[in-house]
Backbone bond lengths (Angstrom), bond angles and torsions (degrees), N, CA, C in turn:
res aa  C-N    CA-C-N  psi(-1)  N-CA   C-N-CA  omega(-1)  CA-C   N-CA-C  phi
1 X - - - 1.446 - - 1.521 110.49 -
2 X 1.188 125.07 -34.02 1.418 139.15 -167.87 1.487 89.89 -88.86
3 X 0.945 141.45 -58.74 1.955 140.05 -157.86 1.795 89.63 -67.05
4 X 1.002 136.10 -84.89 1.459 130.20 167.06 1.392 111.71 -16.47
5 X 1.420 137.82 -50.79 1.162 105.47 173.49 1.872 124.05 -111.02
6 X 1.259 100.01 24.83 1.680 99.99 150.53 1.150 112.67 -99.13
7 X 1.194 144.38 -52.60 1.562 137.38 146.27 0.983 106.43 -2.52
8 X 1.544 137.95 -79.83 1.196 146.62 -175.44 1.946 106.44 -37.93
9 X 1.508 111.12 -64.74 1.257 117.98 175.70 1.358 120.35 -32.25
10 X 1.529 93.81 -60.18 1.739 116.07 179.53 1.082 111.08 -50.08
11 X 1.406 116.02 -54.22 1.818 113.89 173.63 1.722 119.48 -48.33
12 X 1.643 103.23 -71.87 1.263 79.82 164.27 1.603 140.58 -82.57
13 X 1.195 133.69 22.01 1.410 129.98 151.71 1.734 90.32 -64.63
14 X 1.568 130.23 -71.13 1.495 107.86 -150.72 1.793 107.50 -73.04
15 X 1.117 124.48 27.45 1.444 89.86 -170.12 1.690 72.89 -131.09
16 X 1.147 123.27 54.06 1.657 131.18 150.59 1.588 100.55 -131.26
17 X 1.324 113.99 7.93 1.976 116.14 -165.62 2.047 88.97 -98.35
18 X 0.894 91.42 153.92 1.316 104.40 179.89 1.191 99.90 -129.30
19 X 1.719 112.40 126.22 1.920 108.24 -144.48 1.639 90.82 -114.88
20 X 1.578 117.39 -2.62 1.876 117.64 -155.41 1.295 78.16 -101.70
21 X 1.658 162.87 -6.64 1.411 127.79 -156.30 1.197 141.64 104.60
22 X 2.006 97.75 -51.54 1.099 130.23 178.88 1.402 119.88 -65.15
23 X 1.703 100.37 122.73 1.466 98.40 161.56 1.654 132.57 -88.88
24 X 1.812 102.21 130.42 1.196 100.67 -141.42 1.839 113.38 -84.19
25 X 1.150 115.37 157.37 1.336 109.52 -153.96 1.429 104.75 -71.27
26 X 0.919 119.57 169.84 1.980 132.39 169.08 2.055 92.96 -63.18
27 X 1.255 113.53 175.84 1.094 139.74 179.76 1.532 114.34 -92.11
28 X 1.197 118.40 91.95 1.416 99.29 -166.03 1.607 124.87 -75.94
29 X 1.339 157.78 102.21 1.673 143.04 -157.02 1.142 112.08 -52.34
30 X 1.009 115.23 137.46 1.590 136.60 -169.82 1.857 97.09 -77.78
31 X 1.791 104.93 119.89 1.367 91.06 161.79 1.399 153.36 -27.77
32 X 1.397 131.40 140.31 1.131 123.69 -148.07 1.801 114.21 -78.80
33 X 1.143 135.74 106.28 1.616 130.82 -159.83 1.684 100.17 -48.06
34 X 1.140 114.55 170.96 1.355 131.11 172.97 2.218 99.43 -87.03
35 X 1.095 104.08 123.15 1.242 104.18 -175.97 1.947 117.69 -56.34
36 X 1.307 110.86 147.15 1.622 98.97 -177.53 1.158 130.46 -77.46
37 X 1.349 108.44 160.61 1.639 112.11 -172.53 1.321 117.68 -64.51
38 X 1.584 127.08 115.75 1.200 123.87 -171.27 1.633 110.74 -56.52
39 X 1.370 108.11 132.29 1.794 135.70 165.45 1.481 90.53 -45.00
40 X 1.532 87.72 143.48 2.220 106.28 167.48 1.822 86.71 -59.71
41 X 1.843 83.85 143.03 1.448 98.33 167.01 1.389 122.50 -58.08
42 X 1.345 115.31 137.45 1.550 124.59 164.20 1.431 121.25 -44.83
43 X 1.222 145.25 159.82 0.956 156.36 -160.31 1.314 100.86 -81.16
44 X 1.486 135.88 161.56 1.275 137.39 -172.69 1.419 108.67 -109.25
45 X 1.307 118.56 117.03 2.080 100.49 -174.65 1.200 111.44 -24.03
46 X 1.157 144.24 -62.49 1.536 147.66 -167.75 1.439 93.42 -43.83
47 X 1.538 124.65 -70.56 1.545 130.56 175.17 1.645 106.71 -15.61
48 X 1.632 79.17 -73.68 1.474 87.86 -167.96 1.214 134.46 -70.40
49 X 1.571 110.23 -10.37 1.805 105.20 153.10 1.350 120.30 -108.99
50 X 1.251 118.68 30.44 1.249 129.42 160.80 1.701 93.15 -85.64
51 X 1.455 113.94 -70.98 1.623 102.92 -179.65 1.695 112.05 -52.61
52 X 0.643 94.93 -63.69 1.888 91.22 -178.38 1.543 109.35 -11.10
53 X 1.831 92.01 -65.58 1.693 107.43 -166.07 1.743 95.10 -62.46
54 X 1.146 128.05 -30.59 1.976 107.40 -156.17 1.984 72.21 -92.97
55 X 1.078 154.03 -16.50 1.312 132.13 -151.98 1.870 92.60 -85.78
56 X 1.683 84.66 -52.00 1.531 102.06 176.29 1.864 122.18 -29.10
57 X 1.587 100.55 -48.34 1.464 133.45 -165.07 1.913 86.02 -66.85
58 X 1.132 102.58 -75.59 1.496 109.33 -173.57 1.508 120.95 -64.82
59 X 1.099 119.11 5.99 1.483 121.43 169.69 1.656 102.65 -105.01
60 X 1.503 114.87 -32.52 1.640 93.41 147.16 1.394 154.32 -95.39
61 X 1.489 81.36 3.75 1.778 83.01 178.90 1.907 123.60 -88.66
62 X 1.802 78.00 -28.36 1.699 96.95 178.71 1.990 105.30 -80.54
63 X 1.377 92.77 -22.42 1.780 108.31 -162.68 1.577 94.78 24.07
64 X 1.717 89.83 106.77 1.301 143.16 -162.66 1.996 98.93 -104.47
65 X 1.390 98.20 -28.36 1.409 101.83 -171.76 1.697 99.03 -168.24
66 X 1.814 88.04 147.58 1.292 97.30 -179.38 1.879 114.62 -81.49
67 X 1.515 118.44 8.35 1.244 131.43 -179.63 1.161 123.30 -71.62
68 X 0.736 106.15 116.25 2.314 101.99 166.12 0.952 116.71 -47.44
69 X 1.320 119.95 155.24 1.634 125.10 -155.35 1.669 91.53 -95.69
70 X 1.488 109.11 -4.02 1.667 98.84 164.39 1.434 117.15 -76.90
71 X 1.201 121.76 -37.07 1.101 141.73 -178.23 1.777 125.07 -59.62
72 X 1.648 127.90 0.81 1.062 129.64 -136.55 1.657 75.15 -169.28
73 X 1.803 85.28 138.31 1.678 108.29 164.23 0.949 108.06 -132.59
74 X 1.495 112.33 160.81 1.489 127.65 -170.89 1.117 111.90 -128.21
75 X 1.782 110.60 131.04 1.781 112.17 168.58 0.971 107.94 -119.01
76 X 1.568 125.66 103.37 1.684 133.88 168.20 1.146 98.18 -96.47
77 X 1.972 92.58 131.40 1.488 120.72 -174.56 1.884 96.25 -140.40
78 X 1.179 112.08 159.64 1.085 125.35 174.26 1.641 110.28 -77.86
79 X 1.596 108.64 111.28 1.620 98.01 166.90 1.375 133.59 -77.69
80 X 1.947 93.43 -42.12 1.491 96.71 160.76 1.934 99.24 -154.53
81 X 1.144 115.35 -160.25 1.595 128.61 -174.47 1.414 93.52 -38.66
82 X 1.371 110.89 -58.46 1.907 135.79 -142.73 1.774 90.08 -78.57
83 X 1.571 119.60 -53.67 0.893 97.55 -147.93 1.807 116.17 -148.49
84 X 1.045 127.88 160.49 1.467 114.25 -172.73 1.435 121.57 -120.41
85 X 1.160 116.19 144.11 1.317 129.24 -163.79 1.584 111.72 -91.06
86 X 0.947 134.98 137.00 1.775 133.93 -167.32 1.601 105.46 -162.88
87 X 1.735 95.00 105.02 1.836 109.56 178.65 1.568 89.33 -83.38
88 X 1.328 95.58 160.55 1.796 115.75 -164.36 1.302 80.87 -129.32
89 X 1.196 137.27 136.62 1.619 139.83 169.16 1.775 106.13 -156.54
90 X 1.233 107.30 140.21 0.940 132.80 -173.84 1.241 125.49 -63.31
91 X 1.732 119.77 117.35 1.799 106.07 -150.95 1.807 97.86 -98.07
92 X 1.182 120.12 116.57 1.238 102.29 160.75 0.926 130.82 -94.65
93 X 1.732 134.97 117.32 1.192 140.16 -168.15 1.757 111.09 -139.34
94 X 1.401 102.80 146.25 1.518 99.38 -177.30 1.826 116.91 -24.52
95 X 1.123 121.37 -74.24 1.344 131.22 151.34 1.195 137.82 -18.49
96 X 1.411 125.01 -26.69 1.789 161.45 161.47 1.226 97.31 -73.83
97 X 1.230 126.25 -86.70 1.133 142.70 -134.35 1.698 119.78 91.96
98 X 1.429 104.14 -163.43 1.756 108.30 -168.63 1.364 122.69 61.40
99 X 1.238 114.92 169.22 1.674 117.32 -174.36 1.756 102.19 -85.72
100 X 1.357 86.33 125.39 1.531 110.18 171.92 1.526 130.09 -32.13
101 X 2.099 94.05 -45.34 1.330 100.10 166.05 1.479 136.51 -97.91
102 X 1.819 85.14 48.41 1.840 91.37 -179.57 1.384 91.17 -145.70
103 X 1.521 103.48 157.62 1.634 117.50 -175.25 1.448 102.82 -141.99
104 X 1.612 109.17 41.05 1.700 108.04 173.89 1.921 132.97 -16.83
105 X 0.987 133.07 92.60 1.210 121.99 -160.50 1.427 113.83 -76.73
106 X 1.203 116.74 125.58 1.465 141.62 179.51 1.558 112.06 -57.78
107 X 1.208 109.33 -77.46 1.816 117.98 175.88 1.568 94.03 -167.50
108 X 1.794 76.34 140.35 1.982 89.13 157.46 1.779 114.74 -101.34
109 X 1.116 102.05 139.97 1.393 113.57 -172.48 1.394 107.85 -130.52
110 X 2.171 107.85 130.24 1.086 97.10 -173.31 1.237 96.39 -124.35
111 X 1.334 129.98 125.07 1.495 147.68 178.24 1.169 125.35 -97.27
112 X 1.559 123.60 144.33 1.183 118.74 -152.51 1.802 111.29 -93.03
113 X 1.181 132.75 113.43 1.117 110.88 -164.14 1.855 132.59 -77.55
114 X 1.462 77.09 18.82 2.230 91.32 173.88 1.669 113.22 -81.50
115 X 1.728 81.28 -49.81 1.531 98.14 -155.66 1.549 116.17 -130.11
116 X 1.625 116.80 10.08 1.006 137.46 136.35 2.101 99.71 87.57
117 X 1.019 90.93 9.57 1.863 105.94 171.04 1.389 121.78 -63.41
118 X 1.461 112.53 95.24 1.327 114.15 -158.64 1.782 126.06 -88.96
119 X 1.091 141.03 143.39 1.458 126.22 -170.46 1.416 101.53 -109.68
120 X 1.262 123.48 172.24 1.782 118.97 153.56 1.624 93.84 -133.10
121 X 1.206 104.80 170.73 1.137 137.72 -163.25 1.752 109.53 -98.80
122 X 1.633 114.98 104.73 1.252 106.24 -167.52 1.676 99.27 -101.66
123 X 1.545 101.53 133.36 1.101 129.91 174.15 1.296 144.43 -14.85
124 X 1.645 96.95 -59.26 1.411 125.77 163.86 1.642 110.42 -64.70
125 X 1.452 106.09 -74.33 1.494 104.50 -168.38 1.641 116.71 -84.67
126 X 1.107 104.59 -4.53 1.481 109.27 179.27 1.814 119.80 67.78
127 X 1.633 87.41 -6.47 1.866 89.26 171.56 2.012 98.37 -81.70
128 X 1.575 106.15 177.64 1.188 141.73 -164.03 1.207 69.88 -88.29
129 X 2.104 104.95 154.48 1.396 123.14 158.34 1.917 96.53 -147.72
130 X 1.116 104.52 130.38 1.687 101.98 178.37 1.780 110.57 -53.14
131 X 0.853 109.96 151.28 1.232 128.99 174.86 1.354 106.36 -60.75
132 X 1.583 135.99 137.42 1.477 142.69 -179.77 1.338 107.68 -131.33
């Protein structure tokens, strides 16, 4: 049990030994990258409580959840040109209930931003299903 782990020691003590002489060079910094391509713009507050409000609309009409609309946060993001994407997640707050450091997600819903036709996100297949 003991020979296995001085061996072990021994190994790594020599493979920090530098066995040629040589003193070993500094680290030189790796050229500087070309900075990244800026992400599609964020949503514009207006955007984003425009989605809020139609996500808002369709989580009561379909009642999507038995939660209070205090209880529940919303992240509207752009899915594409047509239409916007808005996670529903679960707020835990003294008043809520649940652990603070969880934000269980409810449904993502992606709504159309013409005509305000909202989808949720089914579980299983992970495709869109219209709202009923």
């Amino acid at each position: 049990m003991i020979r296995p782990l001085i061996a072990a020691l021994a190994a790594l003590a020599l493979a920090g030994c530098n066995r040629s002489g040589e003193t070993p060079k500094p680290a030189t910094q790796a050229p500087a990258s070309a900075p990244a391509p800026a992400s599609a713009p964020a949503l514009s507050e207006a955007e984003q409580a425009k989605a809020t409000h139609l996500a808002r609309a369709a989580i009561d009409k379909y009642k999507l959840t038995s939660l209070p609309q205090a209880c529940l946060s919303f992240l509207p993001d752009e899915q594409d040109a047509a239409h916007y994407s808005v996670e529903v997640l679960e707020n835990h707050t003294p008043a809520c209930g649940g652990d603070p450091n969880t934000a269980p997600r409810v449904v993502t819903l992606l709504i159309d931003k013409t005509t305000g036709a909202a989808q949720k996100d089914d579980p299983v297949t992970g495709e869109y299903v219209p709202l009923k």
